[in-house]
Residue frames relative to the residue before (quaternion, step in Angstrom):
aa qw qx qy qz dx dy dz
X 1.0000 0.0000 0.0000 0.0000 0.00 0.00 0.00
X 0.5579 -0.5496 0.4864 0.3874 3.53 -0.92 1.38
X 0.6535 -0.4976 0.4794 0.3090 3.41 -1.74 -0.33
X 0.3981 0.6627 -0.2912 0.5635 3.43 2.10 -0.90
X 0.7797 0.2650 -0.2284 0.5193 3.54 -0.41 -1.40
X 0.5624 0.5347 -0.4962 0.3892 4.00 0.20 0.12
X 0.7682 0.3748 -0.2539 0.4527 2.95 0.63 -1.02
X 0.6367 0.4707 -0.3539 0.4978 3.68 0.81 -0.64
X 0.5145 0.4613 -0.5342 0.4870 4.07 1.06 -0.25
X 0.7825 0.4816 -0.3205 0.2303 3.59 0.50 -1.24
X 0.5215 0.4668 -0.3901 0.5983 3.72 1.92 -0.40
X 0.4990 0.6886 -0.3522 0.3908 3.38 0.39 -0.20
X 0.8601 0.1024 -0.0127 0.4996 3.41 0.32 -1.64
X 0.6708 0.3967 -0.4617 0.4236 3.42 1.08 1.01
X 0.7607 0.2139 -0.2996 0.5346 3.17 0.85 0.39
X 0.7828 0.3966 -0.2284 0.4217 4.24 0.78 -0.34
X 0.5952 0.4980 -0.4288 0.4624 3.40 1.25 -0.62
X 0.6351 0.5105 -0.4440 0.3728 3.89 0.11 -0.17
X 0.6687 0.4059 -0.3899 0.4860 3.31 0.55 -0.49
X 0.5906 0.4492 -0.5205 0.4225 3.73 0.71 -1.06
X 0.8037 0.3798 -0.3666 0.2747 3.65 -0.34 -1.04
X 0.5678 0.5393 -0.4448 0.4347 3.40 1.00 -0.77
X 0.5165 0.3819 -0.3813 0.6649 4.36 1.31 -0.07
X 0.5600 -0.6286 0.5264 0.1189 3.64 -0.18 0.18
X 0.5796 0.4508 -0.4029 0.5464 3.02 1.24 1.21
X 0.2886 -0.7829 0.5298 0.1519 3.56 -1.35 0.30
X 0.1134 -0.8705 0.4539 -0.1526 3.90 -0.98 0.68
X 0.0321 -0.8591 0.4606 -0.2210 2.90 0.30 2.23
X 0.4584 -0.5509 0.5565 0.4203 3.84 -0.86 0.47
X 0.4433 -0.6864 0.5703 0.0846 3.53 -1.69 0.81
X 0.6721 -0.2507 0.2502 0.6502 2.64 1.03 -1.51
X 0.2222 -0.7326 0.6392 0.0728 3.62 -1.29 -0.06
X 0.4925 0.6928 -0.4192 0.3190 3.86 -1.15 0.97
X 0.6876 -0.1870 -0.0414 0.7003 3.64 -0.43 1.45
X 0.9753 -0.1905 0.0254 0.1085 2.90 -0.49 1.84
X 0.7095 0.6007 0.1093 0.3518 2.55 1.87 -1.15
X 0.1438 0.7812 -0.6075 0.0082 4.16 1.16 0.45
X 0.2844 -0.5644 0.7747 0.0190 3.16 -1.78 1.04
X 0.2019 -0.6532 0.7286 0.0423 3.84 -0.89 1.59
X 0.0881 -0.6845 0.6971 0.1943 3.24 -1.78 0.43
X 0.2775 0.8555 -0.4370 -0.0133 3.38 -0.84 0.48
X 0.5749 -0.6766 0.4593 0.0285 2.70 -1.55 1.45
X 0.7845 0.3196 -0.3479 0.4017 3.75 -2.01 -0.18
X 0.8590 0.3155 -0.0420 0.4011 3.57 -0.99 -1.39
X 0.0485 0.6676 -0.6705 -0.3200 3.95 -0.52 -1.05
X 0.6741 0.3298 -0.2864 0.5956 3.87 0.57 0.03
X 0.4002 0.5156 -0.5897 0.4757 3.86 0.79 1.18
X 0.8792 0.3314 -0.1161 0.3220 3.17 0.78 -1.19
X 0.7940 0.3464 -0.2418 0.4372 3.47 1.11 -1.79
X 0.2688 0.7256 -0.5250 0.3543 3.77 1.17 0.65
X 0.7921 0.4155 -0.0297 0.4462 3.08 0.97 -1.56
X 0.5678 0.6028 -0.5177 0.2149 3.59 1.31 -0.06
X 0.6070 0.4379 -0.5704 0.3384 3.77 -0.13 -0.17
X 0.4003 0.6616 -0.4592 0.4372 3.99 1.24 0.00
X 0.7856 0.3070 -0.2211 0.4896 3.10 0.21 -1.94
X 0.6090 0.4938 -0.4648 0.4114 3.95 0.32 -0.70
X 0.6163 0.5331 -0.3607 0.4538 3.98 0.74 -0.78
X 0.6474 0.4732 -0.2498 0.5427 3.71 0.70 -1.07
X 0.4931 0.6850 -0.2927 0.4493 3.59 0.76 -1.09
X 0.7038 0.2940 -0.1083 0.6376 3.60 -0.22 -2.00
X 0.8846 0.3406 -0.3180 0.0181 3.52 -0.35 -0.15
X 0.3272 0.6890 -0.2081 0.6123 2.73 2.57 0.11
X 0.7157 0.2120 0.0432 0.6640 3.61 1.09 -1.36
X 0.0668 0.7764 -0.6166 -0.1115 3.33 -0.53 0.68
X 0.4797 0.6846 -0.4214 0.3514 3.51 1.10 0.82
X 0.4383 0.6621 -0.2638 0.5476 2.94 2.01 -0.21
X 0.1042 -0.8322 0.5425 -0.0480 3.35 -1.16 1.47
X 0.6076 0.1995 0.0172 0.7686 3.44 1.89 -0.68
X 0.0766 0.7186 -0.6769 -0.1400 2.39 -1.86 0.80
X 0.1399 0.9006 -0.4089 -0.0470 3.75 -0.76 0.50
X 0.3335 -0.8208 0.4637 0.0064 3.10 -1.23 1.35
X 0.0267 -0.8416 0.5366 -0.0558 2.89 -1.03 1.68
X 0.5667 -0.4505 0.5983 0.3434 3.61 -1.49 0.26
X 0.7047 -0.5092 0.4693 0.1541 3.50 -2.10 1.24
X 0.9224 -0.0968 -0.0537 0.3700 3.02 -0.54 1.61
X 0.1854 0.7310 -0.3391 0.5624 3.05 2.06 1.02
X 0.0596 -0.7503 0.6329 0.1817 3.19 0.35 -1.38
X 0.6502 0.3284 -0.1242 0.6738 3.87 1.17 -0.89
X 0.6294 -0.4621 0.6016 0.1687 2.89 -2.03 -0.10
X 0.8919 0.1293 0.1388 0.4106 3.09 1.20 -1.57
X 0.6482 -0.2503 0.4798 0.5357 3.16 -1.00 -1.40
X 0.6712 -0.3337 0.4313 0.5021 3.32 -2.04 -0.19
X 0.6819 -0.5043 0.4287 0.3113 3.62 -1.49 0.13
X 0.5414 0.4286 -0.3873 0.6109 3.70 1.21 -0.24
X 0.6528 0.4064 -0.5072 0.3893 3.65 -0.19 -0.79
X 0.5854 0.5953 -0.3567 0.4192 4.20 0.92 -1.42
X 0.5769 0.6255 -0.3435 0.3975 3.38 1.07 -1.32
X 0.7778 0.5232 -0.0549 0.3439 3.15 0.49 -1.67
X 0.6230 0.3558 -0.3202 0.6186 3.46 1.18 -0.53
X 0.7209 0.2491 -0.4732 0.4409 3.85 0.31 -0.49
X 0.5309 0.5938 -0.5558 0.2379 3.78 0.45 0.17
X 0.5542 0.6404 -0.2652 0.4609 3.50 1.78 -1.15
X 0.7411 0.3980 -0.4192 0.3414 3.43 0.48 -1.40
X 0.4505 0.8616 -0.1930 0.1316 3.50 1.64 -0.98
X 0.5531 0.5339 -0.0644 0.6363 2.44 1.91 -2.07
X 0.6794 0.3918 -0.4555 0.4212 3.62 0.24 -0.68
X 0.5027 0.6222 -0.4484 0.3989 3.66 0.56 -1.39
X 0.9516 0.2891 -0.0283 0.1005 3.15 -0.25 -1.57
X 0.4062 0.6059 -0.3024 0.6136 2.88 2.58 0.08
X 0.8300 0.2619 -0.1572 0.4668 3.80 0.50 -1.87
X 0.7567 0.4605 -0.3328 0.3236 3.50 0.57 -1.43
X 0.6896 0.4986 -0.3366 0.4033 3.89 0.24 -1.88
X 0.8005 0.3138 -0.4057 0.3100 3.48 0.41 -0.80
X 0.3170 0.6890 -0.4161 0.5017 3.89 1.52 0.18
X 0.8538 0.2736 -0.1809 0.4043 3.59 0.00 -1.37
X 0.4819 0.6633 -0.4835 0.3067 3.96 1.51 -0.50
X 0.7088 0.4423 -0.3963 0.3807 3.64 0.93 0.32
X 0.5457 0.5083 -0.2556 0.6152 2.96 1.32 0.32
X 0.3539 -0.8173 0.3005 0.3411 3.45 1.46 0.22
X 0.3145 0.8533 -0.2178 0.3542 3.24 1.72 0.46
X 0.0270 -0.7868 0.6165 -0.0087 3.94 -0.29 1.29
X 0.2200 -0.7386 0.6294 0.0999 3.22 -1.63 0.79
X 0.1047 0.8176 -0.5661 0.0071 3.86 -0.34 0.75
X 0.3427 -0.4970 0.7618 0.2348 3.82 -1.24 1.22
X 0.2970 -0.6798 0.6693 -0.0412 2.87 -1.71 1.71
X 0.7900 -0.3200 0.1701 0.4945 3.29 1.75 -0.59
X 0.2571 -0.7543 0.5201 0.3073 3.55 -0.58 -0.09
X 0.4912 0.7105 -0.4686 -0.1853 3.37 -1.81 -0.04
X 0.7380 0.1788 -0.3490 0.5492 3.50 -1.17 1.02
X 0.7154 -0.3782 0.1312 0.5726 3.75 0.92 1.13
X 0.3978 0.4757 -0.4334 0.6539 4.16 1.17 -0.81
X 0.0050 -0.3709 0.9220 -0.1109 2.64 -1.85 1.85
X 0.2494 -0.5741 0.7799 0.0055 3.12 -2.18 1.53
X 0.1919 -0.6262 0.7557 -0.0027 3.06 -1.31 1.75
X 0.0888 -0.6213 0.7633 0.1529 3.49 -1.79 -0.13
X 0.3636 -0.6454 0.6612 0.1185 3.75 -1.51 1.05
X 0.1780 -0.7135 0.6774 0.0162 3.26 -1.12 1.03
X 0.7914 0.4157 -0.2219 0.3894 3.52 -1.50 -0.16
X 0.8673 -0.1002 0.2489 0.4192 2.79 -1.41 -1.27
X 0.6712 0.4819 -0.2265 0.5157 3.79 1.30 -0.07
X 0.4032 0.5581 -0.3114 0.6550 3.52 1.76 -0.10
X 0.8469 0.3365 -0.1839 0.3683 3.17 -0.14 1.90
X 0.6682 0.6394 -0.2040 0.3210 2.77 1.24 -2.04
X 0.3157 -0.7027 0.5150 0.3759 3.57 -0.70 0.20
X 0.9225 0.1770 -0.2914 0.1813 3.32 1.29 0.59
X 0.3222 -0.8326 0.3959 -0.2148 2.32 1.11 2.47
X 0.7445 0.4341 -0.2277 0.4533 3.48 0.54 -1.46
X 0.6385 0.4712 -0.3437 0.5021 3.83 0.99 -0.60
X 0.6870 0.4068 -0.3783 0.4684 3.82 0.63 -0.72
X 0.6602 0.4435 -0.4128 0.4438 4.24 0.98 -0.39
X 0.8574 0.2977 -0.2600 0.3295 3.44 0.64 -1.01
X 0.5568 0.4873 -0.2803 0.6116 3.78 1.77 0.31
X 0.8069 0.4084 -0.1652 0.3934 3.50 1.03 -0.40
X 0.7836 0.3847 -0.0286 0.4871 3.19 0.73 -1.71
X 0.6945 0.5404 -0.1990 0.4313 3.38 0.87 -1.24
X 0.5893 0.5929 -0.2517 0.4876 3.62 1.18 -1.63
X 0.6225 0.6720 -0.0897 0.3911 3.47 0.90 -1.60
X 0.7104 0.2964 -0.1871 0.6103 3.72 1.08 -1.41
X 0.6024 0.6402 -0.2993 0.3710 2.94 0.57 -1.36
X 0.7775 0.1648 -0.3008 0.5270 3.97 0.50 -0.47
X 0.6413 0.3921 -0.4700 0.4627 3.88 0.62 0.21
X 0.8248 0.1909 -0.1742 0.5030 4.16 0.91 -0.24
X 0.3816 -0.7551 0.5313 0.0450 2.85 0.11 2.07
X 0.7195 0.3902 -0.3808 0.4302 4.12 0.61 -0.45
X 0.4764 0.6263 -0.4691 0.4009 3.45 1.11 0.27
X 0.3540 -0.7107 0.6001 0.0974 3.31 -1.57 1.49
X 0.7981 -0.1192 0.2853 0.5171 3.05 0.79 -1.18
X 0.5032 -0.7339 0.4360 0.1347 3.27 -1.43 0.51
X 0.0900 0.9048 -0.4077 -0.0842 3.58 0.39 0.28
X 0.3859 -0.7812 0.4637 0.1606 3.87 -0.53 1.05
X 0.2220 -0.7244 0.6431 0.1113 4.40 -0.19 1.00
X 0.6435 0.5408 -0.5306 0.1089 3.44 -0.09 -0.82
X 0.2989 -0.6870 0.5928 0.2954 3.00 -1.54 -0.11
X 0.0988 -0.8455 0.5225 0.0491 3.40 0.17 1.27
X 0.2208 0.4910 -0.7077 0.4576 3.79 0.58 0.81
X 0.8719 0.3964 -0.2233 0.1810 2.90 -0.36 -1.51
X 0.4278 0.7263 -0.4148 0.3427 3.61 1.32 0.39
X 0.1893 -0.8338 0.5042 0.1209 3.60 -0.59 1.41
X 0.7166 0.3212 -0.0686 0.6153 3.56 1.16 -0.08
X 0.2147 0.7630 -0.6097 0.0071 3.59 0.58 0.58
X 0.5539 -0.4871 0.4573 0.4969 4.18 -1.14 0.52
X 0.7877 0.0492 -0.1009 0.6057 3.94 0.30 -1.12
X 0.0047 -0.8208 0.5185 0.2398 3.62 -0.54 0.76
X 0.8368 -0.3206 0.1182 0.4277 4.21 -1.38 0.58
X 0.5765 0.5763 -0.3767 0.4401 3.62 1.84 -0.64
X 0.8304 0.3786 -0.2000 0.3565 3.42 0.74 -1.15
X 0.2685 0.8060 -0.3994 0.3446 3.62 1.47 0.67
């Protein structure tokens, strides 16, 4: 094992591998090189890509030689599809986002933006008033997800970037839960 993928196993298993397994999934380096760490992972798909702007945060900050990070499925080698098809599903969820959902949550002072798509995993991020909220996770997996999920039949999943630490104004913040 390069010197790269050591170190990314060792940020890895002190601070990300407990949660994956304790979801019933598992997460191994692939590879590692210019910058680059390739995750495999296995069991669950919502053990792991729930948690990827986690592991990619923990990742860059253990290794700051690390510029990417990407996570794929056994013997895939990818995540996904070609890059047009990815294109094409985060352009759909986009349209939905931005016709049904953003204008739902603008009372709640709350933005929704598709960051992208691949191998069916479209990555939103929450802005605003939803950057934070302790109930962020109830409006994606009762709202947003349910919502794509029957209008984009190539959707796998749903996968959440933000960094709600960083929310200065969440609508409900972790006190009022």
């Amino acid at each position: 094992m390069t010197n790269l993928a050591a170190q990314v196993t060792d940020a890895l298993e002190r601070s990300v591998v407990p949660s994956v397994i304790a979801r019933g999934g598992a997460v191994r380096v692939a590879a590692a090189g210019n910058g680059v760490v390739t995750l495999e992972v296995t069991g669950s798909p919502g053990a792991v890509f729930p948690l990827a702007s986690r592991i990619e945060a923990v990742i860059r900050a253990a290794v700051p030689g690390i510029t990417a990070v990407r996570l794929v499925t056994p013997g895939t080698g990818s995540a996904g599809p070609p890059p047009a098809a990815a294109g094409d599903l985060a352009e759909a969820a986009r349209a939905i986002i931005d016709a049904e959902v953003n204008p739902a949550i603008a009372a709640y002072r709350g933005h929704v933006t598709v960051t992208g798509a691949t191998g069916g995993w479209i990555r939103i991020r929450l802005d605003g008033g939803c950057q934070g909220c302790s109930l962020a996770e109830v409006t994606i997996r009762q709202g947003i997800e349910p919502l794509l999920r029957s209008r984009l039949p190539a959707m796998t999943g749903l996968i959440d970037v933000t960094d709600h630490e960083a929310g200065t104004e969440p609508f409900y913040s972790p006190e009022k839960r």
